[in-house]
C-alpha positions in Angstrom: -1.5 -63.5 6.7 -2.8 -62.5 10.3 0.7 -61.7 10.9 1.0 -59.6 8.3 -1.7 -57.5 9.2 -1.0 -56.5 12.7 2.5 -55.7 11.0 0.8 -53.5 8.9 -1.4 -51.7 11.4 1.1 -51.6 14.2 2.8 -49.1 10.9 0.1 -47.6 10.5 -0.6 -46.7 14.0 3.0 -45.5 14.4 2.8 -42.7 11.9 -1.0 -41.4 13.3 1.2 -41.2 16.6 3.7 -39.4 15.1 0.9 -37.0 12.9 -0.8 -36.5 16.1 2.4 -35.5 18.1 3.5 -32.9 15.3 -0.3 -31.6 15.4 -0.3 -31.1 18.7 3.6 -29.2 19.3 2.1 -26.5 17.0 -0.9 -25.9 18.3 -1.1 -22.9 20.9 0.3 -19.4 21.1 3.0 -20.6 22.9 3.9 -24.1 21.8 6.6 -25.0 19.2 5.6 -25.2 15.2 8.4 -27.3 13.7 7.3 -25.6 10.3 8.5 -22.5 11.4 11.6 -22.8 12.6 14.1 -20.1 11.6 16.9 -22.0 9.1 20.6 -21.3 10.6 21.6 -20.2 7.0 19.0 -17.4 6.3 20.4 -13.8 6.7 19.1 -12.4 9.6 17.6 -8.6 8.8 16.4 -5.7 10.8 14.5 -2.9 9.4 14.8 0.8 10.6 12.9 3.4 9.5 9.8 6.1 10.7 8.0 5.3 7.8 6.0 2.4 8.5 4.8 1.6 4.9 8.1 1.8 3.3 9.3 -1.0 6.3 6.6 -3.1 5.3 7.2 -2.9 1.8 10.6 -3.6 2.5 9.4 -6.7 4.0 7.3 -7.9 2.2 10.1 -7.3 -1.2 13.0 -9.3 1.0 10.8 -12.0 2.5 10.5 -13.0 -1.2 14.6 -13.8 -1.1 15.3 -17.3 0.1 17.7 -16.9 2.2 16.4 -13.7 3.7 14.7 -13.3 6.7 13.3 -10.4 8.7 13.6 -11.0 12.2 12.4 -7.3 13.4 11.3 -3.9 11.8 11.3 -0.4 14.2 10.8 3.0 13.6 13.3 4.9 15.4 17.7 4.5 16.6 16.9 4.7 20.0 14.7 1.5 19.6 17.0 -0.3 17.5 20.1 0.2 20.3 17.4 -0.8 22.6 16.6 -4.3 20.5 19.8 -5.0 18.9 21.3 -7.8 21.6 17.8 -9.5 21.7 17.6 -9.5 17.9 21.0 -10.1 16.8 20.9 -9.1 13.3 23.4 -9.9 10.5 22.4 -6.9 9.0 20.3 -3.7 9.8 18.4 -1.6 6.4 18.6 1.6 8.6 17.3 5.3 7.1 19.1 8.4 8.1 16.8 11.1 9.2 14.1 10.3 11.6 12.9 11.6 14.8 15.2 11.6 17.8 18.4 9.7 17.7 19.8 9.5 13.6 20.7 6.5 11.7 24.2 7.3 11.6 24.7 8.0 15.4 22.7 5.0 16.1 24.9 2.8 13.7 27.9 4.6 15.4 26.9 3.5 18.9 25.9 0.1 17.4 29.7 -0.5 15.7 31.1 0.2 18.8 29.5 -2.1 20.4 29.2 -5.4 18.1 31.2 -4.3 14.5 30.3 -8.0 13.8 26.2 -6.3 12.5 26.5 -4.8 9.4 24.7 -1.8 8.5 23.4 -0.5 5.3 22.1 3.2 5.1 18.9 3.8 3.0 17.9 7.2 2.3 15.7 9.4 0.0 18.4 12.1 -0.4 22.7 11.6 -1.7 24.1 13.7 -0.1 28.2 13.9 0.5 27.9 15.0 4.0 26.0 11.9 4.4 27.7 9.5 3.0 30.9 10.8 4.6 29.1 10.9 8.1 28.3 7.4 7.5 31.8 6.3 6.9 33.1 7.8 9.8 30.2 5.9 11.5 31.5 2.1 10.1 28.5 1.7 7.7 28.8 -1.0 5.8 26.7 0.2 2.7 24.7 3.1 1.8 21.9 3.1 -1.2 18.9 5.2 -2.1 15.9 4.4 -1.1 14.6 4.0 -4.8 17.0 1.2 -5.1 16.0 -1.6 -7.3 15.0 -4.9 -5.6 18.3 -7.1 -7.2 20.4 -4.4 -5.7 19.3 -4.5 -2.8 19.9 -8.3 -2.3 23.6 -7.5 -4.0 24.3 -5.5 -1.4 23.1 -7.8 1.4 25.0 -10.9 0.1 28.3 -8.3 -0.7 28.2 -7.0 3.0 27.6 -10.3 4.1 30.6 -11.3 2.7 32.6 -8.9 4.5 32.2 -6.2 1.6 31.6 -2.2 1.4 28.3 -1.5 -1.0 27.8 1.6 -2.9 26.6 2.4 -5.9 28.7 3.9 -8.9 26.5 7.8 -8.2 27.6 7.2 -4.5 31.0 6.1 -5.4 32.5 8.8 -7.5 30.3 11.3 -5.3 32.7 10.6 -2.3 35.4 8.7 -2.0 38.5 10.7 -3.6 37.4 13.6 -2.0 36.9 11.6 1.8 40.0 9.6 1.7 41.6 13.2 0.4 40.2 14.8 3.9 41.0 11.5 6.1 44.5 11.7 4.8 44.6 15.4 5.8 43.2 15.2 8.9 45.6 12.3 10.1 48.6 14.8 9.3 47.3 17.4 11.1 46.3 14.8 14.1 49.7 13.6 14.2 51.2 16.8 14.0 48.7 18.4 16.7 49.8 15.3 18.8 46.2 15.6 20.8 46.7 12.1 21.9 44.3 12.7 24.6 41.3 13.8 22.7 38.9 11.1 20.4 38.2 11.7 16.6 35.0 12.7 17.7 36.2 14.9 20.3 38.8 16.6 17.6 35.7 17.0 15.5 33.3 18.7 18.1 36.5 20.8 19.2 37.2 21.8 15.9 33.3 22.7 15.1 33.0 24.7 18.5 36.2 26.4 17.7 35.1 27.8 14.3 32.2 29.9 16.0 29.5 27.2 15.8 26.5 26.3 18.2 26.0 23.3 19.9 23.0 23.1 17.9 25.0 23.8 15.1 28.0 21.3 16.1 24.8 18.4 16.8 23.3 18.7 13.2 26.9 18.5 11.1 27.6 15.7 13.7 24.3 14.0 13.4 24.7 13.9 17.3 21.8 15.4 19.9 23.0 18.8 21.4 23.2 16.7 24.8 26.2 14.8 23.3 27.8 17.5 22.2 27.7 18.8 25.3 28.9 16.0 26.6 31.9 15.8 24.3 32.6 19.5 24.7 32.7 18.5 29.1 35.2 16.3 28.1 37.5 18.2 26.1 37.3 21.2 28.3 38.5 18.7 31.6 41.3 16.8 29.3 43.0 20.0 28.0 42.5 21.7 31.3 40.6 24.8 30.4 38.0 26.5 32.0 35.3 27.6 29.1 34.7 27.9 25.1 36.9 31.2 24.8 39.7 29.3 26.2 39.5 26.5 23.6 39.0 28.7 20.6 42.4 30.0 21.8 44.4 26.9 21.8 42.7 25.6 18.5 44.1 28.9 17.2 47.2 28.4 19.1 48.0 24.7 17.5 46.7 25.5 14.3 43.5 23.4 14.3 41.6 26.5 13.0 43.3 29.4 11.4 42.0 33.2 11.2 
């Protein structure tokens, strides 16, 4: 019976040692809470947007979703590019139109980096110039921001899976008129033969050739007027002329704009 006993309290005094142990990892600011340990199969998500109560409310909806988890939440592109190795999102929520650097060139300079991090586009306004910019820009998804919860978490789990998300107003919206000006603008690449020059390159050359301003050029481009400018260097220095007259002359010459 004696036996039994110290059996039972040698138990007994195992698990407070274990309790304790566990108590005492997650205590501290910088100690280890076993409790909250991120779970390999959530969906890592990032939040982008200037409006800090509609990323809040966006986190608070999703971190309803099992396997959801929000893993960071900024307000601008610039800080997401700055962020996006530490963070290492599956998928980044990201509006269009905020101060400084655009959703679309940020998820343009993002893609280019790590196509891996998918990107859905959120914003208050459907517009085809949008959506189309977007596209160009390897978005993944693109949904007003008055989207209904379940949709949301559809298109999460469809881009997840390796699929484009849009809904039926974006839908018939864009895409036979897009793929009709993709198709076009590949024939007239192919018979320009500009080999040397990017797509966005053809696209600021063709802007700047039609009479528009760099500041012009930035906001169809959803670029800063320092790109362009940029871009414009570039071109100049790879088709060997000297200044903006000169390249509205060979746009004309090889038919990339006509009079």
């Amino acid at each position: 019976m004696k036996k039994i006993c110290i059996v039972a309290n040698s138990q007994l005094y195992a698990l407070l040692l274990i309790t304790l142990f566990f108590v005492e990892i997650g205590m501290g600011s910088n100690t280890i809470s076993i409790f909250d340990m991120s779970k390999p199969d959530k969906i890592k998500v990032a939040l982008v947007d200037d409006h800090t109560l509609l990323r809040e409310a966006l986190a608070i909806t999703l971190q309803q979703i099992d396997d959801i988890q929000i893993i960071g939440s900024v307000s601008s592109g610039e800080e997401i590019i700055n962020k996006v190795q530490a963070l290492n999102p599956h998928v980044i929520l990201m509006d269009i139109m905020m101060k400084g650097m655009s959703g679309i060139e940020a998820t343009r300079w993002i893609k280019e980096r790590n196509s891996a991090i998918k990107v859905i586009l959120l914003s208050s306004e459907i517009k085809k110039e949008f959506v189309t910019a977007g596209i160009q820009a390897g978005i993944d998804g693109y949904l007003p921001k008055d989207v209904e919860k379940d949709t949301l978490v559809k298109a999460i789990h469809a881009v997840m899976n390796g699929e484009k998300y849009f809904n039926e107003a974006i839908t018939s919206l864009v895409f036979e008129d897009f793929y009709k000006k993709e198709k076009t603008t590949h024939s007239t690449q192919k018979q320009l033969q500009l080999t040397d020059l990017s797509k966005r390159e053809m696209e600021v050359l063709s802007l700047i050739a039609e009479g528009k301003s760099n500041k012009e050029v930035a906001e169809t481009l959803f670029i800063s007027t320092k790109t362009v400018d940029t871009h414009k260097m570039h071109i100049l220095d790879k088709l060997g002329l000297k200044n903006t007259a000169e390249l509205v002359r060979y746009a004309i010459k090889n038919n990339l704009i006509s009079l």
